[in-house]
mmCIF file as gemmi writes it, N, C-alpha and C atoms, coordinates in Angstrom:
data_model
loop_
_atom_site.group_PDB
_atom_site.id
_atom_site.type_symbol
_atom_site.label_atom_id
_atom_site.label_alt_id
_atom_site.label_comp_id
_atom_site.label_asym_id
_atom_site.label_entity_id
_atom_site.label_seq_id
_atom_site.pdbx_PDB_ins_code
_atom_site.Cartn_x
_atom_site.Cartn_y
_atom_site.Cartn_z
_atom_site.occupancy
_atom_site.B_iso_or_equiv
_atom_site.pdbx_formal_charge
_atom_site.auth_seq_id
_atom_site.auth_asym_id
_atom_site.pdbx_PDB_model_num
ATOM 1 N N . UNK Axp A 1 ? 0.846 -1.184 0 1 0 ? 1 A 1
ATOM 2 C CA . UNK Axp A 1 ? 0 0 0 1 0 ? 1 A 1
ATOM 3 C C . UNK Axp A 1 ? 0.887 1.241 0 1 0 ? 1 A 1
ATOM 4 N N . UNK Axp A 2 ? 0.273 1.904 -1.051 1 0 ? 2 A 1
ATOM 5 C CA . UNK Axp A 2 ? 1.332 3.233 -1.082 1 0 ? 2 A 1
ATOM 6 C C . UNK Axp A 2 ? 1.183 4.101 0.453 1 0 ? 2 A 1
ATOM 7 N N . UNK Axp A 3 ? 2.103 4.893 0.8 1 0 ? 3 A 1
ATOM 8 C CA . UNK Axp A 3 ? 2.374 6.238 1.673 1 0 ? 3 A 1
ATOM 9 C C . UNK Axp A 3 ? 1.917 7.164 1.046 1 0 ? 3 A 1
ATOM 10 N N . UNK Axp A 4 ? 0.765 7.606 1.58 1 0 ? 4 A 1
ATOM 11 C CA . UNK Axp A 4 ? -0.093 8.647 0.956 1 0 ? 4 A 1
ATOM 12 C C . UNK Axp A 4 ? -0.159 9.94 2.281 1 0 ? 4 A 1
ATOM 13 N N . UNK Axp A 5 ? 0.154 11.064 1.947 1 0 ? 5 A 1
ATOM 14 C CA . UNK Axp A 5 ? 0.371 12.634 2.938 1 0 ? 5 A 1
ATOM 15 C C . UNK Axp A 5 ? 0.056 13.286 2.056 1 0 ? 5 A 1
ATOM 16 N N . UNK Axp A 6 ? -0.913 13.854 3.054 1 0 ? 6 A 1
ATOM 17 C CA . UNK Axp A 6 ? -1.438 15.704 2.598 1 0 ? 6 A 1
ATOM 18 C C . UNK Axp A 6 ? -1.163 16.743 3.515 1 0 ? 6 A 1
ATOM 19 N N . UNK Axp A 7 ? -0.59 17.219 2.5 1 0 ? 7 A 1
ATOM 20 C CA . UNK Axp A 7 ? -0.441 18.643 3.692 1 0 ? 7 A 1
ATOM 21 C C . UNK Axp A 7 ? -1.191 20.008 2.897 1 0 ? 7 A 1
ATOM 22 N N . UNK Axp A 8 ? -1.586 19.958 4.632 1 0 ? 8 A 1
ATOM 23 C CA . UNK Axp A 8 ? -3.104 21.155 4.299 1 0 ? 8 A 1
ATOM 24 C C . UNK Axp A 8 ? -2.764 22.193 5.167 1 0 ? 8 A 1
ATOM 25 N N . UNK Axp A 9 ? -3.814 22.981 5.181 1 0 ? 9 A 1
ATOM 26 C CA . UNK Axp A 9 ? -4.365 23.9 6.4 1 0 ? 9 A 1
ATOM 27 C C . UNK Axp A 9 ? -5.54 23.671 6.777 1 0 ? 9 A 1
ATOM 28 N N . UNK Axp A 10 ? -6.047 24.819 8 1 0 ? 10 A 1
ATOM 29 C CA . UNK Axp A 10 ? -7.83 24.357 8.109 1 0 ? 10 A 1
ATOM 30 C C . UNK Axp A 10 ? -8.393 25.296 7.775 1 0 ? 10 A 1
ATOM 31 N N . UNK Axp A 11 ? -7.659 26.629 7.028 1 0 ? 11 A 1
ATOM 32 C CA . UNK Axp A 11 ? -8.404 27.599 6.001 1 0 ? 11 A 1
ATOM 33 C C . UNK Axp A 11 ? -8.752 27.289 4.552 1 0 ? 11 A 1
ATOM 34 N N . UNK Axp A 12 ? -7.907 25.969 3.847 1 0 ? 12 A 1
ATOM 35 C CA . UNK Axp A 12 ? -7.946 25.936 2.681 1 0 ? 12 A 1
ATOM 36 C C . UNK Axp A 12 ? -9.391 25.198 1.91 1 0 ? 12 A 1
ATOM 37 N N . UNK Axp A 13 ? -10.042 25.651 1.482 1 0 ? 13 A 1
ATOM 38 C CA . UNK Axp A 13 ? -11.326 24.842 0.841 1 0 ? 13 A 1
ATOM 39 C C . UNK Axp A 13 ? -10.73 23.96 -0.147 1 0 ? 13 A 1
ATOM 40 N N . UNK Axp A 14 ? -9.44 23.919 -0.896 1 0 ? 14 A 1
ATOM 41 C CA . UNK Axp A 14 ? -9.482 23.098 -1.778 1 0 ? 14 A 1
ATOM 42 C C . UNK Axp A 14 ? -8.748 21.741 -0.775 1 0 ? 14 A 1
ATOM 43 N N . UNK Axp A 15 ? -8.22 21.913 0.115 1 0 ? 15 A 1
ATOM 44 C CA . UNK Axp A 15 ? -7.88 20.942 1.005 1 0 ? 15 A 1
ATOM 45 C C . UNK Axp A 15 ? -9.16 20.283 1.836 1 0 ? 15 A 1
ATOM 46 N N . UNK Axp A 16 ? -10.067 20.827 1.676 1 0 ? 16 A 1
ATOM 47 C CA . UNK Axp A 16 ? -11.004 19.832 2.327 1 0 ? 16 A 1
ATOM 48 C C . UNK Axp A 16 ? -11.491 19.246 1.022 1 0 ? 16 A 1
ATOM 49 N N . UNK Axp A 17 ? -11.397 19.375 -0.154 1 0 ? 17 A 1
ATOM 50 C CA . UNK Axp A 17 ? -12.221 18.875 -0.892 1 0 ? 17 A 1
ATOM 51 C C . UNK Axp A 17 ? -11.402 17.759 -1.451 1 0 ? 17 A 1
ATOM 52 N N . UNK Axp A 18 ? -9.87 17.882 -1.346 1 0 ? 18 A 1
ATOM 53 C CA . UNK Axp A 18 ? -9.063 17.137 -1.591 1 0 ? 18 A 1
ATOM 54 C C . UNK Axp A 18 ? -9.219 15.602 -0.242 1 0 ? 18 A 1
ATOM 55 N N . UNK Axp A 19 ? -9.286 16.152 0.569 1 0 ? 19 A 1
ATOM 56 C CA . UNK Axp A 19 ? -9.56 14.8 1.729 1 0 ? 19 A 1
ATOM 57 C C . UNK Axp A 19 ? -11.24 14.253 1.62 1 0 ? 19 A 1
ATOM 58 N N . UNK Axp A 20 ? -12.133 15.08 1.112 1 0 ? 20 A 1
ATOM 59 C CA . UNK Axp A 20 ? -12.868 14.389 0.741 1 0 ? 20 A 1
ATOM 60 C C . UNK Axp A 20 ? -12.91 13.828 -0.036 1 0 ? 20 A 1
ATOM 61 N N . UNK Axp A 21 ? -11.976 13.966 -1.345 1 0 ? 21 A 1
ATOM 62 C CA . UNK Axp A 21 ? -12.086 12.868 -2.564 1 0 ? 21 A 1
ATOM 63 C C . UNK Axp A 21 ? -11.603 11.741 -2.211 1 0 ? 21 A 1
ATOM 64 N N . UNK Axp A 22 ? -10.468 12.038 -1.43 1 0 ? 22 A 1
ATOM 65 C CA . UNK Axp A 22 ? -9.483 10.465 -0.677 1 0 ? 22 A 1
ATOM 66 C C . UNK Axp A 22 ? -9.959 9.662 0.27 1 0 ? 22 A 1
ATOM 67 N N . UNK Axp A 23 ? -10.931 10.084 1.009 1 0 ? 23 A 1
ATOM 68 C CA . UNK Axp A 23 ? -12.158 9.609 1.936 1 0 ? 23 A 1
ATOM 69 C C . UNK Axp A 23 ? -13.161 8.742 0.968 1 0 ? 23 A 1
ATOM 70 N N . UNK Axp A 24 ? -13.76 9.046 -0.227 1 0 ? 24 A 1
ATOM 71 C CA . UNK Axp A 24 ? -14.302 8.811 -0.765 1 0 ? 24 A 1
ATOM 72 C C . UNK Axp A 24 ? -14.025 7.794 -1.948 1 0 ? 24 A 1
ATOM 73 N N . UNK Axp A 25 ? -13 7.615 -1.842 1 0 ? 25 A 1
ATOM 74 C CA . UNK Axp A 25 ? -12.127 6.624 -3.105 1 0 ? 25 A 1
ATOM 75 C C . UNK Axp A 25 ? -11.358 5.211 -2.096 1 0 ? 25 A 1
ATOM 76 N N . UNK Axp A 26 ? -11.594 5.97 -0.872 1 0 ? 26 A 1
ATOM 77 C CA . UNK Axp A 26 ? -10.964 4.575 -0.109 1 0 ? 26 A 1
ATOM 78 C C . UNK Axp A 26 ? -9.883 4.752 0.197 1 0 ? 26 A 1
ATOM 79 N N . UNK Axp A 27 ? -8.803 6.013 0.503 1 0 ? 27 A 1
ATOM 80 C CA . UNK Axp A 27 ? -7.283 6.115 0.055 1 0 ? 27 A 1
ATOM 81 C C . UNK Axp A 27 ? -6.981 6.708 1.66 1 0 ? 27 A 1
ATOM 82 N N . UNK Axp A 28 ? -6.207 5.658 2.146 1 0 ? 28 A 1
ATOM 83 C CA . UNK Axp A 28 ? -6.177 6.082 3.558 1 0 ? 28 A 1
ATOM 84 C C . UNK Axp A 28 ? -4.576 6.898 3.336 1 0 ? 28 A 1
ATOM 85 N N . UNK Axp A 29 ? -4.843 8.012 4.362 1 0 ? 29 A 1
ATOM 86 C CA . UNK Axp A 29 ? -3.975 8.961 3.786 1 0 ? 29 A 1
ATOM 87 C C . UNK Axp A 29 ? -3.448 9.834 5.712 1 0 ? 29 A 1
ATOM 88 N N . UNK Axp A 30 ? -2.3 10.316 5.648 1 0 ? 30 A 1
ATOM 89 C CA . UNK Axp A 30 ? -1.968 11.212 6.866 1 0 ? 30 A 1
ATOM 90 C C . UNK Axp A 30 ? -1.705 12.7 6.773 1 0 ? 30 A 1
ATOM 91 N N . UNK Axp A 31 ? -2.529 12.866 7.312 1 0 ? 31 A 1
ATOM 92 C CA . UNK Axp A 31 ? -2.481 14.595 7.132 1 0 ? 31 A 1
ATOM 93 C C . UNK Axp A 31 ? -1.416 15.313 7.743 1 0 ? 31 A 1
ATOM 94 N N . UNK Axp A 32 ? -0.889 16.428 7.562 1 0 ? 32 A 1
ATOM 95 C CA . UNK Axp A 32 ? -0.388 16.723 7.987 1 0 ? 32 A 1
ATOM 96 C C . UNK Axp A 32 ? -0.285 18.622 7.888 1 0 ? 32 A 1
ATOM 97 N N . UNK Axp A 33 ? -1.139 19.024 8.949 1 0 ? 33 A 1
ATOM 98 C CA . UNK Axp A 33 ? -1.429 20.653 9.352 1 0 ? 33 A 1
ATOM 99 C C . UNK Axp A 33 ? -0.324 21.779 9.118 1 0 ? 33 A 1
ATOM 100 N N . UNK Axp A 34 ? 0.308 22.019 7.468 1 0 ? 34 A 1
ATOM 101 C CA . UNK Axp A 34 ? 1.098 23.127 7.803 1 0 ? 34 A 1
ATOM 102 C C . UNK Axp A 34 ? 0.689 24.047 8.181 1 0 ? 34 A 1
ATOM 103 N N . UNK Axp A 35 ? -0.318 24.905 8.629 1 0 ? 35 A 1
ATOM 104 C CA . UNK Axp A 35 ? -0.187 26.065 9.328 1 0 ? 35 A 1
ATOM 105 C C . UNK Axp A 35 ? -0.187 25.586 10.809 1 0 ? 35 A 1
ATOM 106 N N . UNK Axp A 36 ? -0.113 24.634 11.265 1 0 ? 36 A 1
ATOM 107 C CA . UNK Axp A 36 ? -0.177 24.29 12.938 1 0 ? 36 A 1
ATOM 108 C C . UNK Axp A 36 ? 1.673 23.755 12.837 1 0 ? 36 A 1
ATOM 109 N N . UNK Axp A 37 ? 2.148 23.657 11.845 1 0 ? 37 A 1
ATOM 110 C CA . UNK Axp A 37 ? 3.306 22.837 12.201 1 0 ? 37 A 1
ATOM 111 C C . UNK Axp A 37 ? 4.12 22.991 11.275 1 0 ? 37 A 1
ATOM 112 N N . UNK Axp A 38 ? 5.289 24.235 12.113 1 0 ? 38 A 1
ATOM 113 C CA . UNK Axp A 38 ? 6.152 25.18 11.326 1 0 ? 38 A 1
ATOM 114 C C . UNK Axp A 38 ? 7.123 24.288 10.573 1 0 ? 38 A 1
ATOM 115 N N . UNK Axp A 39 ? 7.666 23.13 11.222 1 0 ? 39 A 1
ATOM 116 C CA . UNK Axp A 39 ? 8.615 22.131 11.079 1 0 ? 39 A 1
ATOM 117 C C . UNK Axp A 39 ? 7.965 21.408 9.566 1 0 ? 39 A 1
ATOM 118 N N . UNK Axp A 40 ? 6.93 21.022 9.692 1 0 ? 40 A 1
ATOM 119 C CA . UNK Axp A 40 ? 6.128 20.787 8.708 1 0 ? 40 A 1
ATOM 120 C C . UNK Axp A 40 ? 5.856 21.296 7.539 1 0 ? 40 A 1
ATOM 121 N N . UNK Axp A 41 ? 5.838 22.415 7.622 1 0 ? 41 A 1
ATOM 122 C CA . UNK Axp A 41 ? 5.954 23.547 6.712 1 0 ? 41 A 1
ATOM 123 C C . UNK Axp A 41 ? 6.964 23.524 5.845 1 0 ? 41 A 1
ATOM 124 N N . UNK Axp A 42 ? 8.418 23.625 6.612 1 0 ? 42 A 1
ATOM 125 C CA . UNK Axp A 42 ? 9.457 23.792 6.158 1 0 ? 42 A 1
ATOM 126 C C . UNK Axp A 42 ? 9.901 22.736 5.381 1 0 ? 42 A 1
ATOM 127 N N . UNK Axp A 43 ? 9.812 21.283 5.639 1 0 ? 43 A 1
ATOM 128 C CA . UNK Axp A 43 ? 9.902 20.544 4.886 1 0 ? 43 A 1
ATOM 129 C C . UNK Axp A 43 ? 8.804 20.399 3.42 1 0 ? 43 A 1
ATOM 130 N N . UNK Axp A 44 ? 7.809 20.774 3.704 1 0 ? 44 A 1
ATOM 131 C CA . UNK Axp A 44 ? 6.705 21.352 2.615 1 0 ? 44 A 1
ATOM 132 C C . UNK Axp A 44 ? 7.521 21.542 1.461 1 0 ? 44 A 1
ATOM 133 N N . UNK Axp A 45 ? 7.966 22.803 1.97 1 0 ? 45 A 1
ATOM 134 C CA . UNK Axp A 45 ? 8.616 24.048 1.149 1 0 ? 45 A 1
ATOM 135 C C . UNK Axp A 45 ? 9.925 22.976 0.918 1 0 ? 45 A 1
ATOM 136 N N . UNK Axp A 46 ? 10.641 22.839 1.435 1 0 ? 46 A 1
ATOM 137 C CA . UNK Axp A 46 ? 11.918 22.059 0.589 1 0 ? 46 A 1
ATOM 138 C C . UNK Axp A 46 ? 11.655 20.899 -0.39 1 0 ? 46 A 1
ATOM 139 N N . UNK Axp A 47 ? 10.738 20.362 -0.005 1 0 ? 47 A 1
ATOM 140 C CA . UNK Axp A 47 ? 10.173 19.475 -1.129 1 0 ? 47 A 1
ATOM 141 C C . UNK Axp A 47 ? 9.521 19.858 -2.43 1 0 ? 47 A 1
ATOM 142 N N . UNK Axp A 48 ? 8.844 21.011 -1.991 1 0 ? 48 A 1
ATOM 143 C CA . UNK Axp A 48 ? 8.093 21.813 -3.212 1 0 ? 48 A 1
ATOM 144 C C . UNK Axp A 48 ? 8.438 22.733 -3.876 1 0 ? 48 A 1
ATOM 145 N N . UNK Axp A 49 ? 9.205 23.506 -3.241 1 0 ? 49 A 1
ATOM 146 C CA . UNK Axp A 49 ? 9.538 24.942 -3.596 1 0 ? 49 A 1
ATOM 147 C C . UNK Axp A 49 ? 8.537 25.771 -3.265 1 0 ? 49 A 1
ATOM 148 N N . UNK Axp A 50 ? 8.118 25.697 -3.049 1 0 ? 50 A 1
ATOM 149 C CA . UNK Axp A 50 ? 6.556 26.593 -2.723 1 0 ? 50 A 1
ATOM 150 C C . UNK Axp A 50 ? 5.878 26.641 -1.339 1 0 ? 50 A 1
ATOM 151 N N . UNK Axp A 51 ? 4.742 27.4 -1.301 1 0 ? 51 A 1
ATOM 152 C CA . UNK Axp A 51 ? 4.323 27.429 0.299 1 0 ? 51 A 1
ATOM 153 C C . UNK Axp A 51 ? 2.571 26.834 -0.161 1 0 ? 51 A 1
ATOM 154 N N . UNK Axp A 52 ? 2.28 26.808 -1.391 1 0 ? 52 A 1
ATOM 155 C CA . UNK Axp A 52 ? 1.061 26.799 -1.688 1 0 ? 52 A 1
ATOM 156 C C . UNK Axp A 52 ? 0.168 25.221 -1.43 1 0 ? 52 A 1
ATOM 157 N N . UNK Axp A 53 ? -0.754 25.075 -0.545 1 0 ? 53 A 1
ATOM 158 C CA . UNK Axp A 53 ? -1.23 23.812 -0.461 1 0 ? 53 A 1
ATOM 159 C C . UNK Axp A 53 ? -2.601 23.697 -1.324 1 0 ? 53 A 1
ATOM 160 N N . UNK Axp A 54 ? -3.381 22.225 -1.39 1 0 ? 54 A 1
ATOM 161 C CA . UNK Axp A 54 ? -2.689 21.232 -0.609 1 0 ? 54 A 1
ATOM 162 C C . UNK Axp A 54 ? -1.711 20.45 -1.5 1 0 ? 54 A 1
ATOM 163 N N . UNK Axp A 55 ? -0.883 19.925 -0.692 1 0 ? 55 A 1
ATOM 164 C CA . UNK Axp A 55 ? 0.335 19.168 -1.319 1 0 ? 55 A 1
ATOM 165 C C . UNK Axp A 55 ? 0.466 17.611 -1.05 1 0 ? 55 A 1
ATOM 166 N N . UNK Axp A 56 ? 0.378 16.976 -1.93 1 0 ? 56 A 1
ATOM 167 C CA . UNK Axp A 56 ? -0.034 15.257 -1.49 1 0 ? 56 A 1
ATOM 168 C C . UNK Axp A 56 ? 0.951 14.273 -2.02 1 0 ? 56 A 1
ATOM 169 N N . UNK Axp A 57 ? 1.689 13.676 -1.71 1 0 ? 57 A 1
ATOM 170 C CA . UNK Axp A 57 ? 2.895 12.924 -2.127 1 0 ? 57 A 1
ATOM 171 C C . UNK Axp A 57 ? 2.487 11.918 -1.743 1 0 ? 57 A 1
ATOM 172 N N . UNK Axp A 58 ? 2.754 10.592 -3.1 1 0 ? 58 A 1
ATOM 173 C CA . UNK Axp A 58 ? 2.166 9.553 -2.998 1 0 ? 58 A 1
ATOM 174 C C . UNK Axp A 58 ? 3.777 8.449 -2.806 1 0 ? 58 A 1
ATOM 175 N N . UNK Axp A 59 ? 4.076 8.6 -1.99 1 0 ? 59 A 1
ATOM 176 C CA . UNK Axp A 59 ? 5.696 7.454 -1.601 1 0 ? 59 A 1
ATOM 177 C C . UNK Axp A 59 ? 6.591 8.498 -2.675 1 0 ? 59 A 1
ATOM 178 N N . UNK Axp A 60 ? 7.373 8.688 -3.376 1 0 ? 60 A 1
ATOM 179 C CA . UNK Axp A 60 ? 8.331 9.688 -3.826 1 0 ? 60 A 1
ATOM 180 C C . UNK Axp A 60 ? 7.425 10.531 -4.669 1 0 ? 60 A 1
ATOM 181 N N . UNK Axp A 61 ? 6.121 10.453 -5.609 1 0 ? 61 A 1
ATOM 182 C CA . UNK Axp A 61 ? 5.495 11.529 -6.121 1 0 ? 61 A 1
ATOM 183 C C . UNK Axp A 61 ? 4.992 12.376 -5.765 1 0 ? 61 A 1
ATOM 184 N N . UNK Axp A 62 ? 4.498 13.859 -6.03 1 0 ? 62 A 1
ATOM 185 C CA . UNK Axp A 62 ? 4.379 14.673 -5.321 1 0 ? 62 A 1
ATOM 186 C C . UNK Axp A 62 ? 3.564 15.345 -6.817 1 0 ? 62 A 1
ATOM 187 N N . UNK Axp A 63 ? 2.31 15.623 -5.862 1 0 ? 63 A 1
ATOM 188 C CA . UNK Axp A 63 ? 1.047 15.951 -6.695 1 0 ? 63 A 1
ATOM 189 C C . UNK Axp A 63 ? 0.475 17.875 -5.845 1 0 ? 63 A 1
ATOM 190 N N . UNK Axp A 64 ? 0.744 18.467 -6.631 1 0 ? 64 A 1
ATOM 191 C CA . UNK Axp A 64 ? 0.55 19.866 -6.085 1 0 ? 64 A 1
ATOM 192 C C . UNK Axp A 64 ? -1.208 20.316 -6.456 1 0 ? 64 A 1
ATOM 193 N N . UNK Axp A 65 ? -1.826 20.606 -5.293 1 0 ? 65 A 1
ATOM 194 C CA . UNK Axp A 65 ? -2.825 21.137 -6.012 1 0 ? 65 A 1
ATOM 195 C C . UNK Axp A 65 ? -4.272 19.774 -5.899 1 0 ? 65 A 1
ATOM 196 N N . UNK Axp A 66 ? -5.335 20.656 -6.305 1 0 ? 66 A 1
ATOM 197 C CA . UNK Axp A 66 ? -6.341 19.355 -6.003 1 0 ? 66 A 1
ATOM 198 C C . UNK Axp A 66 ? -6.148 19.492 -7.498 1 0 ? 66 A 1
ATOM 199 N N . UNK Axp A 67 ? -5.691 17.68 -7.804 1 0 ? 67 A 1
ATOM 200 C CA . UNK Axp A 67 ? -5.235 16.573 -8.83 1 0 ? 67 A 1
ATOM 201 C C . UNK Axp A 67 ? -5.7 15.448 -8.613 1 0 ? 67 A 1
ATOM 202 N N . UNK Axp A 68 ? -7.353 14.94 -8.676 1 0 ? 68 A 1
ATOM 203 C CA . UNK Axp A 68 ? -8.07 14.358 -8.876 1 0 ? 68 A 1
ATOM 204 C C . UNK Axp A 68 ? -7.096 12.732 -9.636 1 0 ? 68 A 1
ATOM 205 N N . UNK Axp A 69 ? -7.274 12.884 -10.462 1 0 ? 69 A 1
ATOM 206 C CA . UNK Axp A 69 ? -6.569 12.731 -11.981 1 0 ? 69 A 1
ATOM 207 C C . UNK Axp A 69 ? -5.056 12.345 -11.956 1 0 ? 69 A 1
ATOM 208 N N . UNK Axp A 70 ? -4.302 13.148 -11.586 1 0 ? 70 A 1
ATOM 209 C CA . UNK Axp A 70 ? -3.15 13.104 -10.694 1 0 ? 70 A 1
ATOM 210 C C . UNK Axp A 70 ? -2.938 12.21 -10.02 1 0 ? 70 A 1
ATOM 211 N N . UNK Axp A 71 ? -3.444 11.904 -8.77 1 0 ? 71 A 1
ATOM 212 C CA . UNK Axp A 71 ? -3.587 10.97 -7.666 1 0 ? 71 A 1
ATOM 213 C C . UNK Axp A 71 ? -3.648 9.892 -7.872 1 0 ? 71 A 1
ATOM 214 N N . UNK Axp A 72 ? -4.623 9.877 -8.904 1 0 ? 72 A 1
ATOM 215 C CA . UNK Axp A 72 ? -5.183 7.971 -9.364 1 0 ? 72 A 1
ATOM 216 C C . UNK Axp A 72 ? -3.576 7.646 -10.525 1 0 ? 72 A 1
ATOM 217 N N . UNK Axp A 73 ? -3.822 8.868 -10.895 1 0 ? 73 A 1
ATOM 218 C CA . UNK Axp A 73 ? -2.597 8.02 -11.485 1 0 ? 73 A 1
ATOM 219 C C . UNK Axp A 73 ? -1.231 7.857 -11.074 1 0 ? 73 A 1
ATOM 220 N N . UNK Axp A 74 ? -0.88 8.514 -9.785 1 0 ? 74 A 1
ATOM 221 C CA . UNK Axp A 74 ? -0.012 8.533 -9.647 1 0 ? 74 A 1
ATOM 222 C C . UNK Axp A 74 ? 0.188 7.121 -8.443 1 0 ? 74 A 1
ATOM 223 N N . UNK Axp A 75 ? -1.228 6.854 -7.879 1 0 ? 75 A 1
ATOM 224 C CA . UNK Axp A 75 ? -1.504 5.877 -7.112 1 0 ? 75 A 1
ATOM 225 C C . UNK Axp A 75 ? -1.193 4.278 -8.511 1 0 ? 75 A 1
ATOM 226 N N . UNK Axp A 76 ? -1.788 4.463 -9.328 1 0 ? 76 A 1
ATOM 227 C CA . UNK Axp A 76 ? -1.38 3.149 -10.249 1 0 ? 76 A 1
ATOM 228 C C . UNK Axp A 76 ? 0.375 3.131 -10.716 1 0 ? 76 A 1
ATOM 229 N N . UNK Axp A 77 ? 0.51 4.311 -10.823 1 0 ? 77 A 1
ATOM 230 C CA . UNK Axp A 77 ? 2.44 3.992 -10.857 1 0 ? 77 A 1
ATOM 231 C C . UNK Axp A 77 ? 2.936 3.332 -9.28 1 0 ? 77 A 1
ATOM 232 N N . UNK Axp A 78 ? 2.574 3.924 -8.506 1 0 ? 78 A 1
ATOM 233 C CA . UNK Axp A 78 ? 3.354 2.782 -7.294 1 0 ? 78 A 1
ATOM 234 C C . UNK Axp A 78 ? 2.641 1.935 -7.387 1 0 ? 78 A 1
ATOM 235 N N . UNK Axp A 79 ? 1.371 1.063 -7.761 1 0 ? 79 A 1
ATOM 236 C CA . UNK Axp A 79 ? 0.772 -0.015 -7.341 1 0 ? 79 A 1
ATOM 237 C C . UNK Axp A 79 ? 1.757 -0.687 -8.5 1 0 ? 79 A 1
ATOM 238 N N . UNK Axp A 80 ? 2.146 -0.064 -9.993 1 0 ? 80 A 1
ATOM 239 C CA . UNK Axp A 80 ? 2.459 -0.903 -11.059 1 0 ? 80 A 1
ATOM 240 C C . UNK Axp A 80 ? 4.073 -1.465 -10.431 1 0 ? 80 A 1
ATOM 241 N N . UNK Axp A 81 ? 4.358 -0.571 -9.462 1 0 ? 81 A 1
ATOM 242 C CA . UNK Axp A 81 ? 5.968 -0.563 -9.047 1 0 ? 81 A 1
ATOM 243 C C . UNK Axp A 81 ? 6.908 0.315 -10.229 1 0 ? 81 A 1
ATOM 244 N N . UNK Axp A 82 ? 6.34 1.363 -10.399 1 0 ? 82 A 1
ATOM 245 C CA . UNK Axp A 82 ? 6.719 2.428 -11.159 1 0 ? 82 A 1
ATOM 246 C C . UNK Axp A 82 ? 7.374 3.891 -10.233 1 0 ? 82 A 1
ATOM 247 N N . UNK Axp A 83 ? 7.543 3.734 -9.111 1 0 ? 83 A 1
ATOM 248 C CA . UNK Axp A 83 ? 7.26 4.869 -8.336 1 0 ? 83 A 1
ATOM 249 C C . UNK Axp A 83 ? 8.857 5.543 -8.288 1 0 ? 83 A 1
């Protein structure tokens, strides 16, 4: 099973809509609160370059943005052992 993380806030609407799609598809996933967790953040940003959420990395991929589309496919490259 892939390692699935989102990192959100609890201002962002496209981050709730993003955990509701992953709720809804079955995709058990760990959140993770950058605006509660500066440390968190920072690694965000070194991974991304950016501060902009939500940000969802599926085991080494890294899907910026609600990426519907994205996700599934990036979920069938690690299931194919493509990752």
């Amino acid at each position: 099973m892939p390692e699935v993380t989102v990192y959100t806030t609890s201002t962002c609407p496209w981050c709730s809509k993003l955990k509701s799609f992953l709720k809804e598809e079955g995709i058990s996933f760990t959140e993770v609160n950058v605006g509660e967790d500066p440390e968190a953040a920072r690694r965000m940003v070194k991974l991304t370059g950016q501060r902009s959420v939500p940000v969802t990395t599926i085991d080494e991929q890294i899907i910026i943005g609600y990426d519907p589309d994205g996700i599934r496919a990036a979920l069938a490259d690690v299931e194919a052992g493509e990752s």
